[in-house]
N, C-alpha and C positions, 0 to 999 in steps of 0.2 A: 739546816743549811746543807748544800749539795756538797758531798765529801771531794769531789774532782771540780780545780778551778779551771777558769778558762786559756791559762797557759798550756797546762796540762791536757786539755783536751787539741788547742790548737796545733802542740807536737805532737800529742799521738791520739790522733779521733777514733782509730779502732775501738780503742779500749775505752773511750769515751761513751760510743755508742753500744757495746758491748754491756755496758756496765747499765744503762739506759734501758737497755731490752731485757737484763736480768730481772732487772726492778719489777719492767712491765711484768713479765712471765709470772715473778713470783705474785704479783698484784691478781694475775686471771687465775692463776692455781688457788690461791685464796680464798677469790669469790666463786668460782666455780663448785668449790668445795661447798664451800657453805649452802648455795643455791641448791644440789642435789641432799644436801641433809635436809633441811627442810622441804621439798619435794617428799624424801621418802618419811617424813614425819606425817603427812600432809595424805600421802599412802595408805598409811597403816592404820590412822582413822577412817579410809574408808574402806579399807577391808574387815575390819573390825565389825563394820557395819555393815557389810553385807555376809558376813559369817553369821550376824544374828538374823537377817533375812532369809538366810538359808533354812536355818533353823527352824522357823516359823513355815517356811513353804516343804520341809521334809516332815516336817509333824502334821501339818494341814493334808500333804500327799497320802501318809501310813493310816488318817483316820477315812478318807476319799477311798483307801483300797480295801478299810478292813467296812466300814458301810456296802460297799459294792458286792465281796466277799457272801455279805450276809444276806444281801437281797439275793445273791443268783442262786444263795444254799434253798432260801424261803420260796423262789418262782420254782427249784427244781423239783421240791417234794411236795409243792401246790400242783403241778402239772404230775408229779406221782400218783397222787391220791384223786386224780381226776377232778379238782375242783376249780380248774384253769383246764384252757386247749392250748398247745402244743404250736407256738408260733413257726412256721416253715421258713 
């Protein structure tokens, strides 16, 4: 039941409507709250998820540069040893 009747409100509406907007206010602070938790829950699953994609494309990167590594070691003592020419 509404704790202020409607005498009370009819002598003094300020504090009627005061008491009205508190409610609301705490009612948006509430749900707002909650809405942003769940948001950053919602977050952290998907960074989670790309923290393991990362992973997977920085280990795929280190084997892409140590292959690379090895080919240019292999073209450069093939082009030493003259059994390759020397692309300009």
């Amino acid at each position: 039941m509404i704790p202020i009747k409607f005498k009370e409100f009819a002598s003094n509406p300020v504090v009627g409507t005061l008491f009205v907007v508190l409610v609301a206010i705490g009612y948006l602070y509430v749900d707002v709250r909650s809405t942003f938790q769940g948001q950053a829950k919602n977050q952290d699953v998907k960074i989670e998820k790309l923290e393991t994609r990362l992973d997977v494309v920085t280990n795929a990167l280190r084997r892409c540069d140590s292959s690379l590594a090895a080919a240019s070691t292999k073209l450069s003592t093939l082009e030493q040893l003259g059994k390759i020419q020397k692309i300009n």
